[in-house]
C-alpha positions, 0 to 999 in steps of 0.5 A: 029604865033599861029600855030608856037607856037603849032608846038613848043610846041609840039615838046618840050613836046615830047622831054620832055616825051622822056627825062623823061622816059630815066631818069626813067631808067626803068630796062629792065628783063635779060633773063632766061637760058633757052633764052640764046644761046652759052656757058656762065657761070651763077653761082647760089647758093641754099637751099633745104628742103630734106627727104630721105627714106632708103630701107634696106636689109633683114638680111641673115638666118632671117625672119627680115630686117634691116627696123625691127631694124633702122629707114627708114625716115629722114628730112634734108636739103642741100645747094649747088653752081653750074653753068649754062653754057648752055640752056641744061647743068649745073652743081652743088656741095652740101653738105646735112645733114639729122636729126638723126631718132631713133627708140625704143623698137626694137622687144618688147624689151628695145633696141633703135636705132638712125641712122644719115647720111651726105655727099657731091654730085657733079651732072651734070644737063640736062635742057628741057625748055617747051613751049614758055614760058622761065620760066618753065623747066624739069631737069635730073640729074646724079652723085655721092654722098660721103655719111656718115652713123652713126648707134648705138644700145642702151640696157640700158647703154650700146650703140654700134655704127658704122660708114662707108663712102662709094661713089655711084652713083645717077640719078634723075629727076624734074623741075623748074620754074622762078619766076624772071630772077634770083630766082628759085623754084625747086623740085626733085626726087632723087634715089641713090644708097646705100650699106653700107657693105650689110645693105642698098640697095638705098636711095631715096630723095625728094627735095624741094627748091629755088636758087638765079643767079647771 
């Protein structure tokens, strides 16, 4: 008798435990893209601190370059959406806006200038996962951007300014490590190519942000 009740209150107890912990309902991590085989369709949409440097040509006939008359460094950012629908390809849509940079007293005298530019990019993204680890993976990227550039000169009140839009093309390179199945901090190097009727010759980016899978 004493040991049909300790059979049976064994048996009870594990079957408790085993009820109890269905009921818990621990969450299982959902796996990274960088395990996932086959196509699929994971969206995810982000934010990115950008700075952007322009490279200028010189002026033709002058000892000067664009560089001596506007500013070359600007802050900004972006925000984009995008897809990922394999271990090795995505791809992503973004808009970025860079602060307006000035600069005075342009060649010791009272002139200033501002320069400001926005666009749009639509990039396809390669992705190298490394290691046994499935959190950390390089990217390659190539794409275009449809870029806005302002620009104006100021000699005391009188300001002169010029807008243009033009479409080029980028490639660039970086990596990106997951933090969960579902956030992701990624940086960038980015160069992209610039003309702006013979002012710039390219453009070159560095981003730094986080995106969010769904």
């Amino acid at each position: 008798m004493k040991t049909t009740l300790i059979a049976s209150f064994t048996i009870v107890t594990m079957f408790s435990g085993v009820a109890y912990a269905a009921d818990a309902r621990i969450p299982v991590p959902l796996p990274t893209p960088a395990v996932q085989s086959g196509f699929f369709f994971n969206p995810y949409v982000g934010a990115d601190y950008q700075y952007s440097s322009i490279s200028y040509e010189a002026i033709p006939g002058t000892p000067y370059s664009y560089s001596d008359f506007f500013a070359d460094s600007f802050n900004g950012g972006d925000v984009h959406v995008g897809a990922r629908i394999h271990r090795y390809l995505g791809f992503e849509v973004g808009y970025f806006d860079n602060a307006s940079s000035s600069k005075s007293n342009i060649l010791g005298t009272s002139v200033g200038s501002s320069v400001k530019f926005d666009g749009w990019t639509l990039d396809a993204l390669g992705y190298f996962p490394l290691g046994e680890s499935d959190k950390f993976e390089l990217i390659g990227l190539a794409g275009v951007a449809r870029t806005t550039g302002k620009s104006s000169l100021t000699a005391s009140s009188a300001v002169e300014g010029a807008s243009s839009t033009e479409t080029e093309s980028r490639v660039g390179g970086g990596a990106e490590y997951w933090i969960t199945s579902k956030i992701n901090v990624r940086g960038m190097l980015v160069y992209q190519s610039a003309d702006f009727e013979g002012v710039d010759n390219h453009i070159g980016i560095a981003r730094l942000g986080v995106n969010y899978q769904f």
